[in-house]
C-alpha positions in Angstrom: -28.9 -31.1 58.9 -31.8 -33.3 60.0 -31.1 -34.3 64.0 -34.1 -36.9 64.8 -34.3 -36.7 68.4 -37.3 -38.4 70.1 -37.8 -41.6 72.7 -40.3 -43.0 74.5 -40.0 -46.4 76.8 -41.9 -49.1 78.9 -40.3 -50.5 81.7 -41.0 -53.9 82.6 -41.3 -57.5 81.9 -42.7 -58.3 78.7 -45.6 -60.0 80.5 -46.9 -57.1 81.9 -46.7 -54.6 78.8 -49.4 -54.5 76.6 -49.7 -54.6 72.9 -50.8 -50.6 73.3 -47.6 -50.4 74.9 -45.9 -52.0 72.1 -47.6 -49.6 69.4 -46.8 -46.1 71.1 -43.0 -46.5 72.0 -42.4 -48.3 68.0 -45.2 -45.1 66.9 -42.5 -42.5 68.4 -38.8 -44.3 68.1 -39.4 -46.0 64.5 -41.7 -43.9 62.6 -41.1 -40.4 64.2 -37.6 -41.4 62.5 -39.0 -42.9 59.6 -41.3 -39.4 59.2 -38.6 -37.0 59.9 -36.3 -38.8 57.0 -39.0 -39.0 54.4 -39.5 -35.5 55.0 -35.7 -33.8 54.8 -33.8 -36.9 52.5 -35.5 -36.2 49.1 -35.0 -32.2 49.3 -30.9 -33.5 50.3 -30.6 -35.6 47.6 -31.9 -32.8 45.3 -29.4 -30.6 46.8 -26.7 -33.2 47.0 -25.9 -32.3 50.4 -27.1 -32.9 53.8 -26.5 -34.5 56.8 -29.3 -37.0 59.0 -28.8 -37.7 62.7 -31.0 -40.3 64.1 -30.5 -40.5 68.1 -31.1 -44.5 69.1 -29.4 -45.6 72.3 -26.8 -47.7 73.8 -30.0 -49.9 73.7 -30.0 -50.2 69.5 -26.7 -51.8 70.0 -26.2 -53.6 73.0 -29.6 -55.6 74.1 -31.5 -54.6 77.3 -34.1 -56.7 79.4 -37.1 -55.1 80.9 -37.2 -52.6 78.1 -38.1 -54.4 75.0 -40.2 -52.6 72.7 -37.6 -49.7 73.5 -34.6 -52.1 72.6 -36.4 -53.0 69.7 -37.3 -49.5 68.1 -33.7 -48.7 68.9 -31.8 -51.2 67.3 -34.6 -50.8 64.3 -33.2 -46.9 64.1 -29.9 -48.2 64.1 -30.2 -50.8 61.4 -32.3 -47.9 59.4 -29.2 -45.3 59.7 -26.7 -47.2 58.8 -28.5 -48.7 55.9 -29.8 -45.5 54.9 -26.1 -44.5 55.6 -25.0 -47.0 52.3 -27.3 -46.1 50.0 -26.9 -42.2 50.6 -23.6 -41.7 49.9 -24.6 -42.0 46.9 -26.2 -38.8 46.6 -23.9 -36.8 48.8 -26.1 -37.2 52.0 -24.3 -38.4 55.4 -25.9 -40.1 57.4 -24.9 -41.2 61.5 -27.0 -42.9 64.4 -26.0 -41.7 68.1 -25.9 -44.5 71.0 -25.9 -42.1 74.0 -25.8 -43.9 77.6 -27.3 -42.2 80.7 -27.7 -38.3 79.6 -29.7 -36.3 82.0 -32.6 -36.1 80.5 -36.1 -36.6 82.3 -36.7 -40.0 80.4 -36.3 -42.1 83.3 -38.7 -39.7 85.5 -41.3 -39.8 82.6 -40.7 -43.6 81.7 -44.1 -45.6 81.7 -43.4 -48.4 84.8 -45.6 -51.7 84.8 -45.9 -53.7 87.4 -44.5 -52.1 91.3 -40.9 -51.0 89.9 -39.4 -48.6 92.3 -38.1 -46.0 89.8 -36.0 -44.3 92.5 -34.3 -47.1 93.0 -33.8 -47.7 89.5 -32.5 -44.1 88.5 -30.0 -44.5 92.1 -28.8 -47.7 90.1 -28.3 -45.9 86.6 -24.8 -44.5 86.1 -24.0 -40.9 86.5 -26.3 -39.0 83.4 -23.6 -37.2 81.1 -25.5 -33.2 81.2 -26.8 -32.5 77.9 -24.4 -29.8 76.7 -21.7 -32.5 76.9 -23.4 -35.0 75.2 -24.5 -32.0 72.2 -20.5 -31.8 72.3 -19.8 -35.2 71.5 -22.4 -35.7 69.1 -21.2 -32.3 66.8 -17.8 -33.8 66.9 -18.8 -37.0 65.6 -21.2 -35.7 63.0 -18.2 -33.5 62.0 -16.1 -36.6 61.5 -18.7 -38.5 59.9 -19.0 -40.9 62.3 -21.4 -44.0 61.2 -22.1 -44.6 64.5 -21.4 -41.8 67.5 -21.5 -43.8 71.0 -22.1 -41.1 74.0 -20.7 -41.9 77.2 -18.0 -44.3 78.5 -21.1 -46.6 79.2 -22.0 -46.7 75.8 -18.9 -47.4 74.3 -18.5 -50.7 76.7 -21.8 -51.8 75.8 -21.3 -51.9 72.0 -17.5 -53.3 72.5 -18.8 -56.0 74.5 -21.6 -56.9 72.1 -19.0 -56.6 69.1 -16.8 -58.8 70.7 -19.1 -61.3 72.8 -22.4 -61.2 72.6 -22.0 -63.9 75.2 -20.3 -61.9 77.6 -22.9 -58.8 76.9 -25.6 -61.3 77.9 -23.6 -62.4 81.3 -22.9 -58.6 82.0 -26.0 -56.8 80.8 -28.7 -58.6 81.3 
């Protein structure tokens, strides 16, 4: 098994986040994936066996404002996995992305904030974090069914039915 689990964000309009910005979240949520495949995939295939979990967010399938280069990275790991997914099957190699929703984790305390956003106020806004054992629950029961895509939290599931069935609607309720 090969569970890629690492996130960084920016919060804040686009105007106020710098190209720097841009670089480090993409650096961490992309190619901290990308790294983490290239190193574990060949030695699977060789073995014909192996499983990769690459943690996105509810954010890599359902689009968010005032996160963008976050959004962005996610929805790239998402497109990776469940390309990746295809064309290692293959060799005997499973792949499946998790979408988790609010999970306590301290990403919203360490979350880089431009411009005066009042990050209390934003975390007293966020729906109830799932703890982490739960969410390590769900995720192992999904990887042992093979999910393709493993959505954590009622959240998350909502966001990605809404942007399967109306991506109009996602963009009246989301953003």
């Amino acid at each position: 098994f090969l569970f890629n689990n690492a996130g960084i964000g920016v919060f804040g309009e686009e105007l106020d986040v710098t190209l720097e910005d841009w670089r480090q979240v993409i650096n961490v949520n992309l190619w901290g994936v990308v790294h983490g495949i290239r190193a574990a995939y060949p030695r699977m295939v060789r073995q014909r066996s192996g499983h990769i979990v690459n943690t996105a967010s509810l954010a890599g399938l359902s689009p968010a404002c005032l996160e963008l280069s976050y959004t962005a990275s996610k929805y790239a790991v998402v497109g990776l996995s469940r390309g990746l997914r295809a064309e290692a099957e293959a060799y005997g190699v499973k792949v499946s992305v998790v979408c988790p929703g609010f999970i306590n984790t301290p990403i919203l305390q360490v979350t880089e904030m431009r411009r005066p956003i009042d990050r209390q106020r934003l975390i007293a806004l966020a729906p109830t974090p799932l703890p982490p054992e739960r969410c390590a629950q769900i995720v192992l029961r999904g990887v042992e069914k093979n999910r393709s895509v493993i959505p954590v939290t009622g959240h998350a599931w909502l966001g990605w039915l809404l942007e399967r069935l109306s991506p109009a609607l996602t963009d009246r309720v989301w953003l």
